[in-house]
C-alpha positions in Angstrom: 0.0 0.0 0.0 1.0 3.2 -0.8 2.3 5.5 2.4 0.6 8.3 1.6 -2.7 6.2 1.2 -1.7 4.8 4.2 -1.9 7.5 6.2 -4.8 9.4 4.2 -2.8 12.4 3.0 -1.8 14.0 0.0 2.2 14.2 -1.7 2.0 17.3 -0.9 1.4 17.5 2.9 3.7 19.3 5.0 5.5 17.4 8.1 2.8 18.7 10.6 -0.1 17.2 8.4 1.6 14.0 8.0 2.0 13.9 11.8 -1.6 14.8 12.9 -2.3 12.4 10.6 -0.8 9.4 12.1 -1.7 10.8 15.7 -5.4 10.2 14.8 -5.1 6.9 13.3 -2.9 5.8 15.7 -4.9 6.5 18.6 -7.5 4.7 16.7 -6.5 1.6 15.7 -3.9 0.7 18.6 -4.7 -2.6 19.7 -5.0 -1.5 22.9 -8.0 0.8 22.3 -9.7 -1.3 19.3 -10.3 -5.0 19.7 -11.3 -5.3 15.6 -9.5 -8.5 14.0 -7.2 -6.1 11.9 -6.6 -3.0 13.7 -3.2 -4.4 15.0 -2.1 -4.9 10.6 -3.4 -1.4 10.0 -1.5 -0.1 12.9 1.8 -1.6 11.9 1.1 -0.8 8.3 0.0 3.3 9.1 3.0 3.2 11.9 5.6 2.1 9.3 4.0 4.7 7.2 4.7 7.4 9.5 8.3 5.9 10.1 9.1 6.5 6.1 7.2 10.0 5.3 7.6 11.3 9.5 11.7 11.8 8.3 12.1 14.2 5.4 15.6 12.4 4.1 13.5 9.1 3.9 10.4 10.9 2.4 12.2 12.3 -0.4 13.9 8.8 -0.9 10.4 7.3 -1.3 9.5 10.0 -3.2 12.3 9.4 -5.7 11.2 5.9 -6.0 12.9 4.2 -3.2 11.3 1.8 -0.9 11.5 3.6 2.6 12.1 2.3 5.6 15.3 1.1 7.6 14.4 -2.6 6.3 12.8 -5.2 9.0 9.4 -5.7 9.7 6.9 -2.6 9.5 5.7 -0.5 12.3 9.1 -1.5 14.2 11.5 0.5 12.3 12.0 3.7 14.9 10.3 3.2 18.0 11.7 6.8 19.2 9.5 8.1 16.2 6.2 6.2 17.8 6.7 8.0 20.9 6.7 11.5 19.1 4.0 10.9 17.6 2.2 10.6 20.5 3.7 12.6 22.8 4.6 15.8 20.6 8.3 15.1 21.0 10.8 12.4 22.5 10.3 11.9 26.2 13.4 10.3 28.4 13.4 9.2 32.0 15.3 11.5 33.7 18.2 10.2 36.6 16.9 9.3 39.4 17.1 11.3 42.9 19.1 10.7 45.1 17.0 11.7 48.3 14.4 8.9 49.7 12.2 8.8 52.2 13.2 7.4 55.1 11.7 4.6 56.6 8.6 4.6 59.5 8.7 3.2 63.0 6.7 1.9 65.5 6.9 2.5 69.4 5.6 0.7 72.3 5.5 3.1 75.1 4.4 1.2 78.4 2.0 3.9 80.7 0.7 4.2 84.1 -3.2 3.9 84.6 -3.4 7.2 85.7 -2.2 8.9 82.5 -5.3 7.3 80.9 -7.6 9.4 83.0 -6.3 12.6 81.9 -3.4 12.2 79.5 -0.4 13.6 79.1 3.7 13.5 78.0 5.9 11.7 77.2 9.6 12.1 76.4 11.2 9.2 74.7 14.9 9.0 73.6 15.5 6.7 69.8 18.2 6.0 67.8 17.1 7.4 64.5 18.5 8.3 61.6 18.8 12.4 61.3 20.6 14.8 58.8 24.0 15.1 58.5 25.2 18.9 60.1 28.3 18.6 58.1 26.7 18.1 54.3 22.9 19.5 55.1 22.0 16.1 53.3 24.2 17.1 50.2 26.3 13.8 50.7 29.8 16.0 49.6 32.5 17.2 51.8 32.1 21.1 52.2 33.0 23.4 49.5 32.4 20.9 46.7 29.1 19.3 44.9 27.8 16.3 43.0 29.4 16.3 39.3 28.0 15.0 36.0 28.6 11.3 35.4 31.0 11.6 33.0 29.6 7.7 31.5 26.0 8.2 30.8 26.5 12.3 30.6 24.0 12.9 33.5 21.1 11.2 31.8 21.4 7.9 34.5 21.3 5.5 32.2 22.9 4.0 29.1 21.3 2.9 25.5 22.6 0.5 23.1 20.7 -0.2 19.6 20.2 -4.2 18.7 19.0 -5.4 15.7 16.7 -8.4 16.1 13.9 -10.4 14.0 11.4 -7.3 15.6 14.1 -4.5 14.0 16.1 -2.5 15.7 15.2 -2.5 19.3 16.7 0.2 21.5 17.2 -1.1 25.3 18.4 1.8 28.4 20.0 0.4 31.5 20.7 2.4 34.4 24.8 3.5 34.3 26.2 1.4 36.8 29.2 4.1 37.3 26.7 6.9 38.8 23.9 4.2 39.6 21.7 6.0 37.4 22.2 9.0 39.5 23.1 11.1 36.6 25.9 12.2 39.0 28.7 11.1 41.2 30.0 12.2 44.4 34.0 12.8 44.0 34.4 14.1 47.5 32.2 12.4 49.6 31.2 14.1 52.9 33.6 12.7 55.8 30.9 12.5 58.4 28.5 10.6 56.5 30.3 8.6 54.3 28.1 10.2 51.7 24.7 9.6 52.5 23.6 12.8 54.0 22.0 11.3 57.0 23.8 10.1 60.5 23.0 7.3 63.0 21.7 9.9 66.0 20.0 9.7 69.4 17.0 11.9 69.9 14.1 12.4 72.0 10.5 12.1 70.7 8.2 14.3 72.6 5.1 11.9 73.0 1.4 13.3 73.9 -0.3 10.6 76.1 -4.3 11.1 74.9 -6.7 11.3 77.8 -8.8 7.5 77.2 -6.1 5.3 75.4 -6.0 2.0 76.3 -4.2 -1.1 75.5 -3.0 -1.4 71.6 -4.4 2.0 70.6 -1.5 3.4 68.5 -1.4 7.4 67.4 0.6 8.4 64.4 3.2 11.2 64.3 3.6 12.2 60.2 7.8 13.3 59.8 8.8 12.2 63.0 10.6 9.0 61.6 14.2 8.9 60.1 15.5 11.2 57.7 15.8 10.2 54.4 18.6 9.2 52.2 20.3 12.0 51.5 18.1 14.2 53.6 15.1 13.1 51.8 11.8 13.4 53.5 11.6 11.7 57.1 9.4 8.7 57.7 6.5 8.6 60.3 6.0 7.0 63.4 3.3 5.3 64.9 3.3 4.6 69.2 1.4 1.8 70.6 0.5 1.9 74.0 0.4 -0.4 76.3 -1.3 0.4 80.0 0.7 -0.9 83.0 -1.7 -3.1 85.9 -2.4 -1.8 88.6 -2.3 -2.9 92.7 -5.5 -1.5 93.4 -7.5 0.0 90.4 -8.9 -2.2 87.3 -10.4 -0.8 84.0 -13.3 -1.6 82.3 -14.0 0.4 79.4 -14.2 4.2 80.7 -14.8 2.9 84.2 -12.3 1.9 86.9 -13.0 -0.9 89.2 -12.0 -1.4 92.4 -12.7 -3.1 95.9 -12.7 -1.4 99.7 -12.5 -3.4 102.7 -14.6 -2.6 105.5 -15.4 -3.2 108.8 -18.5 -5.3 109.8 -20.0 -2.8 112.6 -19.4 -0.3 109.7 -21.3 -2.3 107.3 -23.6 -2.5 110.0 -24.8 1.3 110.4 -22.8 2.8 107.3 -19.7 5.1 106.6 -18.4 7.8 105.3 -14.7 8.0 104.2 -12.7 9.4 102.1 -9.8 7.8 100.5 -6.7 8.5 98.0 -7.7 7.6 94.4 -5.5 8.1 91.3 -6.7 11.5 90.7 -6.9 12.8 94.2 -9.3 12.1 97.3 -12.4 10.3 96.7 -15.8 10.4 98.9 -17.2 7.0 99.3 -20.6 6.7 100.9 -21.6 3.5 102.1 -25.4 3.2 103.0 -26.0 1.2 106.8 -26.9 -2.7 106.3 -23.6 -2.5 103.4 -23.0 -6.1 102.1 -20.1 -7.8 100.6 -20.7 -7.7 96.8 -22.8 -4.2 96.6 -21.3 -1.8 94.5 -20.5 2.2 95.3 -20.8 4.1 92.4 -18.8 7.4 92.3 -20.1 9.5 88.9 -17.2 11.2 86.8 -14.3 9.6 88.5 -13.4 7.1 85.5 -11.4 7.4 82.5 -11.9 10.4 80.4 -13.8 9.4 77.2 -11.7 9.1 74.3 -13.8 10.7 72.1 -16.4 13.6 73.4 -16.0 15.2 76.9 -17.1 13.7 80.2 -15.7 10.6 82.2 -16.8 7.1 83.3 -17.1 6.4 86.7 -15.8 4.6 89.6 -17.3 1.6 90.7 -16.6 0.7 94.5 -17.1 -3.2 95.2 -17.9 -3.6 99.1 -16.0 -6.4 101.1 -17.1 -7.0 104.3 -14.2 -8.4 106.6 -15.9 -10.4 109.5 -13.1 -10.2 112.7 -11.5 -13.8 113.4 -10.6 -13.6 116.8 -13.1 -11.2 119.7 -11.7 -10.4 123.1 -14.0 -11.5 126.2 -15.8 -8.4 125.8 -16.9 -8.2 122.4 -18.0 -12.3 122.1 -20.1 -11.3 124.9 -21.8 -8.4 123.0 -21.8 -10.4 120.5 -24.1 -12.9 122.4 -26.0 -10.1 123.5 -26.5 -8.7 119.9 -27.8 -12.5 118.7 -30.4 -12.9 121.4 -32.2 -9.8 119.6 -32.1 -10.9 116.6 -34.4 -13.7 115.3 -32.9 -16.7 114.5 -31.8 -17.0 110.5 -31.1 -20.9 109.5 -28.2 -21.0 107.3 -29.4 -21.6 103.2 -27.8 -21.7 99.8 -28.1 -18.1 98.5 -28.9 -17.3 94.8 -25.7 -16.9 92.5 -24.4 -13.2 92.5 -23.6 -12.1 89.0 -22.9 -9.0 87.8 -19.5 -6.2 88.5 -19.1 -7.7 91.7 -18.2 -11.1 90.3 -15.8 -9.5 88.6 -14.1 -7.7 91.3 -13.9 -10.7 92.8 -12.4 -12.7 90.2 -9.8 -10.0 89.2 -8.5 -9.2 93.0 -9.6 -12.3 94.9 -8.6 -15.1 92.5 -12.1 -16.7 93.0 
C-alpha cells in the first residue's frame, strides 16, 4: 500500500499534516484501544507509514522511487519516532534522585493507669537516623558538589541499539558508574560517608491522649528517620500499652476497684474518704452494706476518648468479718444474737454481675 494512502494524506502534505495524521489513526487503531481482527495490521502498516514520510531524508527517498524504511518488519523501524508521535516530542526518563524517604517506625511506650484518666507527656529517647550537620544532606565534603557522570553524561542510564527479528530495538539500563544518579559524588562528605544522614540519638516528645488504652496506636507524620540524602523523614506510629495496677482495674471508661470494711461499719454505714488516682475520693456506704454491693462514684473514670465527660468509679464492698473477739466483744456479741431472730443458714442465689468480677480480678475466685 502506498504510504501516503496509508496514512490518508496528500504528496504534498507538509511534516505537521503527515503527523496529525498518524496521531489520529494511531490512537484509533492501537490494539489497545480497538479490539477489531485487523486494527493491530493497519497499525503496523500506518505506523511504518509514518516511520518513512515522519523523516524528510526518507520521504524524499520514497518519493524518488525508493522503498522507505530502515528494512525489518513494519511499524518497528523507529520506535523513538512512535513516541513522538504521540507525545509531541521524544520523552526520556530522567536520573533518578538521590534523596528517599526514610523509613517509618513503630513505638511501644508502656504507661501508668493514671495517664489514661487525663493524658499527658511523654519524652522518649530513639536511635534514628537524622541529617548530616556537616553536608545538610548534600552527601559532599564542604565546599564541593555532585558532578556530572561523565559515562551516561547525566542522563542515569545508558542505551545501546540491537537489531533483532522485531528491528532495531533500542534497550536503556541504568549507568552502573553513577547508579543511574546522573551524578557522582567525587568528595564524599567525611561525616556521613556520603549519604547525607547520621546514626543519632533523639528524644521524641510523646502526647499521652486522655482515654487510650491497650494497643491504641497514634501516628506522628515526619517524626521518623530522615531520608537518604536528607530526603523526607518517615512517620512514626506509638502503641501503647497500659501498666496493671495494685488497686485500680479498667473496664472500658470505668475503673473498678474493691474497699474493705469493717463489719460494725457495714452495720450502720460510713463515710470515708480515700486516695484515688486523681486525688481524694468520697465514698458513701449506705448502713446494712453487704459484701458484693457496689458504690458508684459518677465522673471519676477514664476520660472518654472521644467527646468530653468521664466514666465512673465503681466501689465493690468487702465485708471483713473479725476472726478472733476479746471476752468483751463475744459477749456483745451474744448479746446482739439474742435480739435478733434466729436466720437458719441456706444456699443463696448466684451473684452475678461487676461484683463477680471484682472478685475474680483481685480475689482469684
Amino acid at each position: 500500500m502506498d504510504h501516503y494512502d496509508a496514512l490518508g494524506v496528500s504528496r504534498d502534505a507538509s511534516q505537521d499534516e503527515v503527523k496529525k495524521a498518524y496521531r489520529k489513526l494511531a490512537r484509533e487503531l492501537h490494539p489497545d484501544v480497538n479490539p477489531a481482527d485487523d486494527a493491530a495490521e493497519r497499525f503496523k502498516l500506518v505506523t511504518h507509514a509514518f516511520d518513512v514520510l515522519g523523516d524528510p531524508e526518507q520521504r524524499r527517498n520514497y518519493d524518488m522511487g525508493g522503498q522507505g524504511g530502515q528494512g525489518g518488519m513494519p511499524g518497528f523501524g523507529s520506535m523513538g519516532d512512535v513516541f513522538d508521535a504521540f507525545f509531541g516530542g521524544g520523552q526520556q526518563r530522567g536520573p533518578r534522585s538521590r534523596q528517599e524517604r526514610g523509613n517509618d517506625a513503630l513505638l511501644r511506650v508502656e504507661i501508668d493507669l493514671v495517664d489514661t484518666i487525663f493524658g499527658g507527656e511523654r519524652s522518649i529517647e530513639v536511635d534514628t537516623a537524622a541529617l548530616c550537620e556537616t553536608c545538610s544532606g548534600s552527601c559532599c565534603s564542604p565546599g564541593s558538589s555532585p558532578q556530572r557522570c561523565d559515562v551516561c553524561g547525566g542522563s542515569g542510564s545508558l542505551q545501546r541499539q540491537v537489531r533483532s527479528l522485531l528491528g532495531n530495538i533500542v534497550t536503556s539500563t541504568p549507568c552502573g558508574s553513577c547508579r543511574g544518579y546522573g551524578t557522582v559524588i567525587a568528595a564524599p562528605c567525611p561525616t556521613c560517608a556520603g549519604h547525607g544522614r547520621v546514626r543519632a540519638r533523639t528524644t521524641l516528645d510523646v502526647k499521652i491522649p486522655s482515654g487510650v488504652d491497650s494497643g491504641m496506636r497514634i501516628h506522628l507524620p515526619g517524626a521518623g528517620e530522615v531520608g537518604e540524602a536528607g530526603g523526607p523523614s518517615g512517620d512514626v506510629y506509638v502503641e501503647f500499652t497500659v501498666e496493671s495496677h495494685d488497686l485500680w482495674a479498667r473496664q472500658g471508661d470505668d475503673l473498678l476497684a474493691t474497699i474493705q470494711i469493717d463489719m460494725v461499719d457495714a452495720i450502720r454505714g460510713v463515710r470515708t474518704s480515700l486516695e484515688a488516682l486523681d486525688g481524694a475520693m468520697d465514698i458513701d456506704i449506705k448502713p446494712g452494706a453487704q459484701s458484693g454491693d457496689v458504690v458508684t462514684v459518677k465522673n471519676r473514670g477514664i476520660s472518654h476518648l472521644r467527646g468530653s465527660g468521664r466514666g465512673d468509679a465503681k466501689i465493690g464492698v468487702q465485708v471483713v468479718i473479725p476472726q478472733k473477739l476479746s471476752k468483751a466483744e463475744s459477749a456483745l456479741i451474744e448479746e446482739f444474737a439474742k435480739l435478733r431472730p434466729a436466720t437458719e443458714p441456706h444456699f443463696a442465689e448466684h451473684r452475678q454481675g461487676l461484683f463477680a468480677k471484682l472478685r475474680d480480678r483481685f480475689f482469684g475466685a
